[in-house]
C-alpha positions as CSV (number, residue, x, y, z in Angstrom):
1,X,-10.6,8.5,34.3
2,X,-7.4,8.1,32.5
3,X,-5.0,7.8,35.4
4,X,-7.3,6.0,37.3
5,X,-7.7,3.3,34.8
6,X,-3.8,3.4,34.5
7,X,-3.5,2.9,38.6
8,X,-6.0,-0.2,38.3
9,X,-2.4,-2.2,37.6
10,X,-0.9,-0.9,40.7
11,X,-1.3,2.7,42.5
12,X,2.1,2.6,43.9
13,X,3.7,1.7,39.8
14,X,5.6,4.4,39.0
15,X,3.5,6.6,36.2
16,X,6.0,9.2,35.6
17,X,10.0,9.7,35.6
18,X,10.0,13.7,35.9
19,X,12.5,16.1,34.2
20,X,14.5,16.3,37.3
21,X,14.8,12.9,37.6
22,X,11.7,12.0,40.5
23,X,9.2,9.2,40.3
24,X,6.0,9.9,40.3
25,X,3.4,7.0,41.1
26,X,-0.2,6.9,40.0
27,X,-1.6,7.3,43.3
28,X,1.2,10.6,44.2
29,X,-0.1,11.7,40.5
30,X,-3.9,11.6,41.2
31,X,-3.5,13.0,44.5
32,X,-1.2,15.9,43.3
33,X,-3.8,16.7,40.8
34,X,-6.6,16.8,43.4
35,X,-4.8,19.1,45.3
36,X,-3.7,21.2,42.4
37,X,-7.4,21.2,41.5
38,X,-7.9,22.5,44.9
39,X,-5.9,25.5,44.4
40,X,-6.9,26.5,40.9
41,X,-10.4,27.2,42.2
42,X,-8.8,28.8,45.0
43,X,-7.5,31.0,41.9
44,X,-10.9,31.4,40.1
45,X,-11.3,28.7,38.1
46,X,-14.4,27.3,37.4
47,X,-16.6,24.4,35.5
48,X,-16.6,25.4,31.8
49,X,-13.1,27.9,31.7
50,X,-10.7,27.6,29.7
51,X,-7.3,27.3,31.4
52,X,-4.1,28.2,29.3
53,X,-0.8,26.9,30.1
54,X,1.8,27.9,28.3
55,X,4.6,25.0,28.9
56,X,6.9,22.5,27.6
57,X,6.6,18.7,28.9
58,X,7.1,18.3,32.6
59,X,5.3,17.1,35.5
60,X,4.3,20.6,36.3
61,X,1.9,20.5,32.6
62,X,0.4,17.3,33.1
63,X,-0.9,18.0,36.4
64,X,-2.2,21.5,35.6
65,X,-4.1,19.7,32.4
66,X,-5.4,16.5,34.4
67,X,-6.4,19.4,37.3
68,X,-8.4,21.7,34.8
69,X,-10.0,18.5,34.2
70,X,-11.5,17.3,37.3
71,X,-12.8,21.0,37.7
72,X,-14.7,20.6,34.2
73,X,-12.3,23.2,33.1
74,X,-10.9,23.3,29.5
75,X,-7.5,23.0,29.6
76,X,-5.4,24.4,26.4
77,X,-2.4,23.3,26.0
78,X,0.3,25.8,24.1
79,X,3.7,25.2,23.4
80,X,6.3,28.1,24.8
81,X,8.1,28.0,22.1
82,X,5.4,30.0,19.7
83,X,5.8,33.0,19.1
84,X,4.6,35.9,20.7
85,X,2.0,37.0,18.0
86,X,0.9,33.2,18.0
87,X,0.5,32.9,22.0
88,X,-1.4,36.2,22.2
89,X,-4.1,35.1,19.2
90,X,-4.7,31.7,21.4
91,X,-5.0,33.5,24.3
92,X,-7.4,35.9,22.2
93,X,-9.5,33.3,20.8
94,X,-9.8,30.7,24.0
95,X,-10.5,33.6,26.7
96,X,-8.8,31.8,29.4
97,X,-9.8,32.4,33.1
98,X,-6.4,31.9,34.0
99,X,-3.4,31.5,32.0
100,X,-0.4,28.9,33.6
101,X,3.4,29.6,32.4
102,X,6.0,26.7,33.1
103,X,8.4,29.0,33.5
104,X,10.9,27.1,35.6
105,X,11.9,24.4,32.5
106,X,11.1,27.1,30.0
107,X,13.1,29.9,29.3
108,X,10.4,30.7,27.0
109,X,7.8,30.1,28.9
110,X,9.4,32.4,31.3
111,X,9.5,35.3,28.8
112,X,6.2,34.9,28.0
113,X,5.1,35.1,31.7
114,X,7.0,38.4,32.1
115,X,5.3,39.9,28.8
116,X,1.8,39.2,30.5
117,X,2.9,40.2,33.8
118,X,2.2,36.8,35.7
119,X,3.1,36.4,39.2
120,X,4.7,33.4,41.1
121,X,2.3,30.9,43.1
122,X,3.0,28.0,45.0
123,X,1.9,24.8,44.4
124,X,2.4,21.7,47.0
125,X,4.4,19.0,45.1
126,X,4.6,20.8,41.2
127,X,6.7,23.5,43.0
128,X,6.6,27.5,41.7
129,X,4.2,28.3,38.5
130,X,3.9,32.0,37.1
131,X,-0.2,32.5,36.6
132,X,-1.5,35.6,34.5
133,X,-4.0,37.8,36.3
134,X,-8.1,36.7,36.3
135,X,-10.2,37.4,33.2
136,X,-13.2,38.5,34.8
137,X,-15.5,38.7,32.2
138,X,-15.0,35.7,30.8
139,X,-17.7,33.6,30.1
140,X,-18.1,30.1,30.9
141,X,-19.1,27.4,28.7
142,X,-22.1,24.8,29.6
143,X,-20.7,21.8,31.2
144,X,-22.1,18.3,30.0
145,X,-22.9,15.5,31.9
146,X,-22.1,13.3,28.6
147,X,-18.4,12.7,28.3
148,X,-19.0,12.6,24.7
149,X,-19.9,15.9,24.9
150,X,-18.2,17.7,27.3
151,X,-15.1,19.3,26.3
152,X,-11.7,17.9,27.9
153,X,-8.9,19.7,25.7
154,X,-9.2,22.8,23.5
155,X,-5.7,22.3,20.8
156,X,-4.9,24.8,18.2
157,X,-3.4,23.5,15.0
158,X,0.0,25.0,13.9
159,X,0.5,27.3,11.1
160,X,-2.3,29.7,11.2
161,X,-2.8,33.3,10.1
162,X,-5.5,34.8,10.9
163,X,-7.8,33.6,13.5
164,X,-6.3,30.6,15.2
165,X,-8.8,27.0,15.1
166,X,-9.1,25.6,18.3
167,X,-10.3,22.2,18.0
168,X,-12.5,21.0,20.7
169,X,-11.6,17.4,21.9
170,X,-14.3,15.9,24.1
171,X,-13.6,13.1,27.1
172,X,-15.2,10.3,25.0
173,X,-12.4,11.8,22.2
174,X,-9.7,11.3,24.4
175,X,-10.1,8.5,26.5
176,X,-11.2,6.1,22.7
177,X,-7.9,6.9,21.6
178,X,-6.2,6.7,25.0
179,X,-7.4,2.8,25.2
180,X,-6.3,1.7,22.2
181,X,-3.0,0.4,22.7
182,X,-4.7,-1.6,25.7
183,X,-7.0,-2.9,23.8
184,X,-4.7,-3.8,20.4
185,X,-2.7,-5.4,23.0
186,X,0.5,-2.9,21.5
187,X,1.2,-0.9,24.6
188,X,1.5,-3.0,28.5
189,X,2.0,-1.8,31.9
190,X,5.5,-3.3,32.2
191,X,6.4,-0.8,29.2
192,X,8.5,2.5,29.1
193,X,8.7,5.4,26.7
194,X,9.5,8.5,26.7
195,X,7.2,11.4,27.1
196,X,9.0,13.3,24.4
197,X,6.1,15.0,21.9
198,X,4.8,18.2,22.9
199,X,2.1,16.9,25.0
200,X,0.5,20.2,24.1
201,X,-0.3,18.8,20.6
202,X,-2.9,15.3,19.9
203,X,0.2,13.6,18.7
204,X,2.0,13.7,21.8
205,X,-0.8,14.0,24.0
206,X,-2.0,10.7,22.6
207,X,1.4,9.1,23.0
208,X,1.5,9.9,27.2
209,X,-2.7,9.0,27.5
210,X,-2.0,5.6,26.1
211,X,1.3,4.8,28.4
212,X,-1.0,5.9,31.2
213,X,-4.1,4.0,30.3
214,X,-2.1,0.9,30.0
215,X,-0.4,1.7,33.8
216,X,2.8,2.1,32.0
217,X,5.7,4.3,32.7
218,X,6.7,7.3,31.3
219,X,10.5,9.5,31.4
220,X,9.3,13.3,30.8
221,X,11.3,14.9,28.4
222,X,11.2,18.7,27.6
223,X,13.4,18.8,24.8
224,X,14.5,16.1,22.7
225,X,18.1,15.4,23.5
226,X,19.8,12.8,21.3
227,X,22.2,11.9,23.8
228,X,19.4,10.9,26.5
229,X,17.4,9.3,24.0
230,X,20.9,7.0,23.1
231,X,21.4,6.0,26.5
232,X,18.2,4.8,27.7
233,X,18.2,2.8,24.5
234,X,21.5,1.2,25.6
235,X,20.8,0.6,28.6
236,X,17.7,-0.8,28.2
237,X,15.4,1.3,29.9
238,X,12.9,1.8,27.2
239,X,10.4,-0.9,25.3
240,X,8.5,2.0,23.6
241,X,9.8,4.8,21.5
242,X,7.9,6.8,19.9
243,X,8.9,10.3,17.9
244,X,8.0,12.1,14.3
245,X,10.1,10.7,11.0
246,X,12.7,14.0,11.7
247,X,14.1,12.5,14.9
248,X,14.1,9.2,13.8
249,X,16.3,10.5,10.6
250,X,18.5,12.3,13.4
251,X,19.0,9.2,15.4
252,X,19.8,7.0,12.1
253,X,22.0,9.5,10.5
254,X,24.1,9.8,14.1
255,X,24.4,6.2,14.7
256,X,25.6,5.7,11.3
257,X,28.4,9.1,10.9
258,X,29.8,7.7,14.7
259,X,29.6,3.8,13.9
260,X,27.4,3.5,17.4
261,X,25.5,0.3,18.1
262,X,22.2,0.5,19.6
263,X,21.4,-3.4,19.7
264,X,20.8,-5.1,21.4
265,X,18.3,-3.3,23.9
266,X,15.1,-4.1,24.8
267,X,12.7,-2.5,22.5
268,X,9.9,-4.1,21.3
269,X,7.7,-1.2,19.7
270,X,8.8,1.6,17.3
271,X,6.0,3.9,16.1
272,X,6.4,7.3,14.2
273,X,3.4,9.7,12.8
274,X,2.4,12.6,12.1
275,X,4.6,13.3,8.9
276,X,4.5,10.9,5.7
277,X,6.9,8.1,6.3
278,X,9.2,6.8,3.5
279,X,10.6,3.3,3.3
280,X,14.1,4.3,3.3
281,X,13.4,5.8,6.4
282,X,11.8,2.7,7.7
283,X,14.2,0.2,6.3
284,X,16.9,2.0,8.4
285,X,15.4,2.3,11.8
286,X,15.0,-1.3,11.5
287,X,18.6,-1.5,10.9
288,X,19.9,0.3,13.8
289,X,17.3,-0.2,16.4
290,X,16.4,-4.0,15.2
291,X,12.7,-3.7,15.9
292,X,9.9,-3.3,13.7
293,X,8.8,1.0,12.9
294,X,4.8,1.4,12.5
295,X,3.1,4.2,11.4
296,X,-0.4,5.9,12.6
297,X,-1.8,8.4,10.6
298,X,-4.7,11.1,11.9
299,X,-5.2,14.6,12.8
300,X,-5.7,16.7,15.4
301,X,-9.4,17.0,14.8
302,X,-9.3,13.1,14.8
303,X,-7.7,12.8,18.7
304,X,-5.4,12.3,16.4
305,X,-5.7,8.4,15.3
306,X,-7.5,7.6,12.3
307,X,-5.0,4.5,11.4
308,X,-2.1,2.6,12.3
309,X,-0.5,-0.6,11.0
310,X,0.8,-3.7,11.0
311,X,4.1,-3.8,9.2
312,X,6.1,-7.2,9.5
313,X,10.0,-6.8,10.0
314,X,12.0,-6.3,6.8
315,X,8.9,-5.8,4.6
316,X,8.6,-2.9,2.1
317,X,5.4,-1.3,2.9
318,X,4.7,2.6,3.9
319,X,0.7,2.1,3.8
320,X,-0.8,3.8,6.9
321,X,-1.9,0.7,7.8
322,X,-6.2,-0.1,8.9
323,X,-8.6,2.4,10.4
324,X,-8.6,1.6,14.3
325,X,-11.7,-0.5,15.4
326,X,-14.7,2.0,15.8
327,X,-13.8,4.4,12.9
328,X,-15.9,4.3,9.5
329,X,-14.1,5.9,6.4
330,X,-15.0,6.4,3.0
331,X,-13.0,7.7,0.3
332,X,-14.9,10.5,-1.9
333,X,-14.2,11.9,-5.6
334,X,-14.2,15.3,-6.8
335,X,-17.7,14.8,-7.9
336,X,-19.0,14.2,-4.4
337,X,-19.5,10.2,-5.2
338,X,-17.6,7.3,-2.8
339,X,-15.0,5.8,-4.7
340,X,-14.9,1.8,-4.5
341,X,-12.4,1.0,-6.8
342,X,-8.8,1.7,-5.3
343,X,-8.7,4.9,-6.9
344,X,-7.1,8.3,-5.4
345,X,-9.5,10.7,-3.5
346,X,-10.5,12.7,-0.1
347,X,-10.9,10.7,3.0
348,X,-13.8,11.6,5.0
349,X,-13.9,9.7,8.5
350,X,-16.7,9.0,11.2
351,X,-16.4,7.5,14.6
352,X,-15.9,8.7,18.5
353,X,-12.2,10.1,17.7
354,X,-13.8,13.2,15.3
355,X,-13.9,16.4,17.2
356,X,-16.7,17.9,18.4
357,X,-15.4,20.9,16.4
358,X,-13.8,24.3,16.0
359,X,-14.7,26.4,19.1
360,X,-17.0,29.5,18.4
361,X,-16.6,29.0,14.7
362,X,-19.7,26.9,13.7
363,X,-19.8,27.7,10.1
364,X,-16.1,26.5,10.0
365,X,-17.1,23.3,11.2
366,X,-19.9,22.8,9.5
367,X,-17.4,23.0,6.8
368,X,-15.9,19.7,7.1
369,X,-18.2,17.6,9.2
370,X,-21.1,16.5,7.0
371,X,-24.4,16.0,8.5
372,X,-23.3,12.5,8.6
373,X,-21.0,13.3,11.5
374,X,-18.1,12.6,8.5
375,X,-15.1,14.9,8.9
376,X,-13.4,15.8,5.3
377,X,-9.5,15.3,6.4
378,X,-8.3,17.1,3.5
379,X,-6.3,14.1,2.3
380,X,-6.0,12.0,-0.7
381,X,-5.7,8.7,0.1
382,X,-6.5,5.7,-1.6
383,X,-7.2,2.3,-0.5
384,X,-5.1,-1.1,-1.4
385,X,-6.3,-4.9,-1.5
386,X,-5.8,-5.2,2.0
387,X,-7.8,-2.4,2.6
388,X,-5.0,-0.4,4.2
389,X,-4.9,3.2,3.1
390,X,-2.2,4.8,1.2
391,X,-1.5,8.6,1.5
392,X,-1.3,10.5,-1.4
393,X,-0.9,14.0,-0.3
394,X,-3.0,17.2,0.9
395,X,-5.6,18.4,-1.1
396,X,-4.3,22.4,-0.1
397,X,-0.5,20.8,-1.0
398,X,-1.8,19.5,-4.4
399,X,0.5,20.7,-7.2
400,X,-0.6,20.7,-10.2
401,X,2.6,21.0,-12.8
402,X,1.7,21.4,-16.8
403,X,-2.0,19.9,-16.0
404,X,-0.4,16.4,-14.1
405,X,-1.5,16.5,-10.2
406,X,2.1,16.3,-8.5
407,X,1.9,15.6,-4.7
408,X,5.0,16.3,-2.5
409,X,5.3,13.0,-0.4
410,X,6.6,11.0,-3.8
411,X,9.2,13.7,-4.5
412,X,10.0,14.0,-0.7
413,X,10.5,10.3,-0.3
414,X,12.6,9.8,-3.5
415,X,14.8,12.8,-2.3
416,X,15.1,11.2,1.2
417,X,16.4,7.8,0.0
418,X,19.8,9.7,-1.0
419,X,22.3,9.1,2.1
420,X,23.6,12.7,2.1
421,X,19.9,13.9,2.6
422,X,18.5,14.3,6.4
423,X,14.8,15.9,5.2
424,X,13.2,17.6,2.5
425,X,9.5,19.0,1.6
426,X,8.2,19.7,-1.3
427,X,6.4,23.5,-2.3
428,X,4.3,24.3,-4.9
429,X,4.2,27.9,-6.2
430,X,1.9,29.8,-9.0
431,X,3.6,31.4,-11.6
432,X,1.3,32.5,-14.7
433,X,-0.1,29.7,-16.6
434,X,1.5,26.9,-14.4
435,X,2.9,25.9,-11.3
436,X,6.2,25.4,-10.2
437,X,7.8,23.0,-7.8
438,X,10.1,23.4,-5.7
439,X,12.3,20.8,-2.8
440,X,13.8,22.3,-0.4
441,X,16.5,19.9,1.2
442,X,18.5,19.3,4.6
443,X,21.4,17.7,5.1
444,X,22.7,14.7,7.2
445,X,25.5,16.8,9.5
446,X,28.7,16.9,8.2
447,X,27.6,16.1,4.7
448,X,27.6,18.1,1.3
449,X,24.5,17.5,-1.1
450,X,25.5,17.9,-4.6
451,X,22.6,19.2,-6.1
452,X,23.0,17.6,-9.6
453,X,23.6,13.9,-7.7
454,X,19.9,14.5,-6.5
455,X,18.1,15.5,-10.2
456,X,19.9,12.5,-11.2
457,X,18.4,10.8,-8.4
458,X,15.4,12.0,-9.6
459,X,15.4,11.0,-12.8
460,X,15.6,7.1,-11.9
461,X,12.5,7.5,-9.6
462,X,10.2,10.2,-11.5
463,X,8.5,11.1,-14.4
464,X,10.0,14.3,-15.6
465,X,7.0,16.0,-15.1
466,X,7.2,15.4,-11.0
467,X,10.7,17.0,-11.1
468,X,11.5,20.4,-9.1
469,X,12.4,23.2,-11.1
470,X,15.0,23.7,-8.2
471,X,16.4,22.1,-5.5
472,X,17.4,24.4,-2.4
473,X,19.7,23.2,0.7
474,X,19.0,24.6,3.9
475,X,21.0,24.0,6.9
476,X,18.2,23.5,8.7
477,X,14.1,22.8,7.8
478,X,11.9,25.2,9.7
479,X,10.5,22.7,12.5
480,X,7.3,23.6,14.3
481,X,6.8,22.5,18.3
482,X,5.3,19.3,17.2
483,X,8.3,18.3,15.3
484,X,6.7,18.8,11.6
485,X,7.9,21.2,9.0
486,X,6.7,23.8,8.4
487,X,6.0,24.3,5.2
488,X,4.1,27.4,5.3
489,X,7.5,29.1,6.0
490,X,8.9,27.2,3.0
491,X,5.8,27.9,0.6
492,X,6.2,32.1,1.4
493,X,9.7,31.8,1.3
494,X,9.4,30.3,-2.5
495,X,7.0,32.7,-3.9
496,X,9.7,35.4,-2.9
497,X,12.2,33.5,-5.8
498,X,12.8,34.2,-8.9
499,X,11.1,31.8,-11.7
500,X,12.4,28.8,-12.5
501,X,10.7,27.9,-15.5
């Protein structure tokens, strides 16, 4: 539905710039994917399996994913570069028929095909693709006639132990969030961006459906390369960029430590997500690219978008901006009641972008969608005089420091305004009686952080109470596939450390 909508301004507009440089147009795309279809049932796939492909962005991906589709297949989409333990519980939990490696773009992709012992086919157009062996005894799922029902896209969040959550993204999911740069009149057929997210998470899978619901273009990318992304900024190639706050850093930092220039160029959309944005960040994309940066705010049980805003150039706001037309939100206190004064609690959320939920783990979703069809996002928000909604922090991240509630995103920002600092997060760890907090800090290249510049830093921005008991550079912040921290990694790592107390 998707890329036929997308074809409606043109079959013969180009859709896709592939990794290796070929164009792709909307009707090669939909005709590739038919055929691809073809052959996956060729390989045993039917309505209501799951299909696994293990992958990086390339052309090879999307088609496999829109081919599950027009089966009635499940596709899940996993990053190659997890980890073996983390590919093996997905591929545990979503009983794949068949699972798809990339393994031509992916080295790791590759390895991962070898450890499963999948074996090369041949697919008209896409090329070579290493496919695991059947699951027989798989089972099925029922297949809906009801797009809102009927699953497109199975997507497991980052960062689990245990048993992995798959959320279950329906059509009607999807396609809501997919038109909504059409409709807002923010994304146009004559635009181009790169297809640079992992598609196989919401974030970036959102990014591609819009550019193709629209009929615009996109230039695959399978790994961000700074020196790429410069160049088709020069040279005016793209009107739409898109990436998390971490690459945007990167990009800043670089054009300011080599003096480049990146105006003029023909952008006329920045938009970031998927990570708190702060406004020193903000303030200096819109120096170096000379174009406005907006923020969207969601989840991956959300499709992801829940919000996105409306910032004016050279304005100091980091709201995250009005719920999109068709979502209902309510803010709720810790005694269960909606709040209705501005004040600070969980956002629950309602419309056609909320998940239909975790697959084959009821209770779990019964958990946080209330009768009401309200998901609990599990983040403190609260809500300004222009009814744009301010993050707070995660309930889980929550520190609570001598009896104050400390969340990370202030200390993070004020941390981040330093020029020496690239990005930070902000841990919270027991110790008995109390908590402690701890920053963990990277630095722009080439640059030394002087640890007592930043708790002076500190102390201009924050009551002493939000300080960190200790501030620790890293060369380099953990970084999951979609680009966010991962402070998981950062949170085990702390409760390894001495006290600082």
């Amino acid at each position: 539905m998707i890329l036929e909508e997308g074809a409606k301004e043109g079959a013969s507009r180009i859709a896709f710039t592939d990794e290796n440089g070929a164009e792709w147009s909307y009707r090669r795309l939909i005709d590739t994917v038919a055929d691809v279809a073809g052959k996956m049932a060729e390989l045993g796939v039917r309505p209501g399996d799951r299909v696994m492909v293990v992958c990086e962005n390339s052309i090879a991906a999307i088609v496999l994913m829109y081919a599950a589709s027009r089966l009635d297949a499940w596709s899940v989409m996993t990053s190659a570069r997890l980890s073996s333990r983390e590919i093996d519980l997905i591929k545990e939990d979503s009983s794949p028929r068949r699972v798809f490696y990339t393994h031509i773009i992916s080295s790791e992709a590759d390895a991962h095909a070898r450890r499963h012992g999948a074996t090369l086919e041949l697919f008209d157009e896409i090329g070579r693709v290493k496919v695991g062996s059947l699951d027989a005894g798989t089972m099925a799922e029922k297949v809906e006639g009801d797009p809102a029902k009927q699953v497109a896209t199975l997507i497991y969040t980052t960062g689990t132990t245990g048993r992995p959550k798959g959320v279950m993204l329906s059509h009607r999911n999807l396609a809501f969030v997919a038109c909504r740069g059409k409709v807002t009149k923010t994304i146009f057929a004559d635009d181009v961006s790169l297809c640079l997210m992992p598609i196989s998470h919401s974030y970036g899978l959102a990014l591609m459906q819009g550019l193709l619901f629209a009929g615009g273009h996109s230039r695959i990318m399978s790994r961000f390369s700074l020196a790429q992304t410069i160049e088709v900024i020069q040279n005016g190639t793209l009107t739409f960029f898109a990436a998390v706050p971490a690459l945007f850093a990167r990009l800043v930092a670089h054009a300011d430590q080599t003096d480049l220039q990146l105006m003029p160029n023909r952008l006329r959309y920045a938009y970031t997500g998927t990570a708190p944005l702060d406004l020193s960040l903000r303030q200096n994309v819109e120096r170096v690219l000379g174009v406005v940066l907006h923020n969207g705010y969601g989840l991956t049980e959300t499709s992801p978008t829940i919000s996105r805003t409306l910032y004016e150039m050279g304005s100091n706001e980091v709201n995250i901006g009005t719920p999109i037309p068709g979502v209902e939100i309510k803010v709720v206190g810790s005694d269960g009641c909606e709040i209705m004064d501005g004040s600070p609690g969980e956002l629950h959320v309602r419309g056609p972008n909320v998940m239909l939920g975790y697959f084959r783990q009821p209770e779990l979703t019964e958990a946080v969608i209330d009768k009401d069809g309200y998901l609990n996002t599990g983040d403190v928000v609260s809500v300004n005089s222009k009814q744009e909604l301010v993050v707070q922090g995660r309930t889980k991240e929550l520190i609570i420091r001598s009896g104050f509630n400390v969340y990370p995103p202030e200390i993070e920002a004020a941390l981040n305004t330093h020029p020496a600092v690239l990005n930070s997060a902000v841990v919270g760890r027991s110790i008995e009686g109390n908590e402690e907090i701890i920053a963990f800090v990277e630095p722009v290249p080439g640059c030394h952080i002087e640890i007592d510049a930043l708790f002076a830093l500190l102390d201009e921005h924050l009551a002493r109470y939000k300080k960190p008991q200790k501030i620790i550079v890293m060369p380099q912040l953990p970084i999951a596939p979609n680009g966010k921290i991962r402070k998981n990694d950062l949170k085990k790592y702390a409760e390894t450390l001495p006290s600082f107390a």
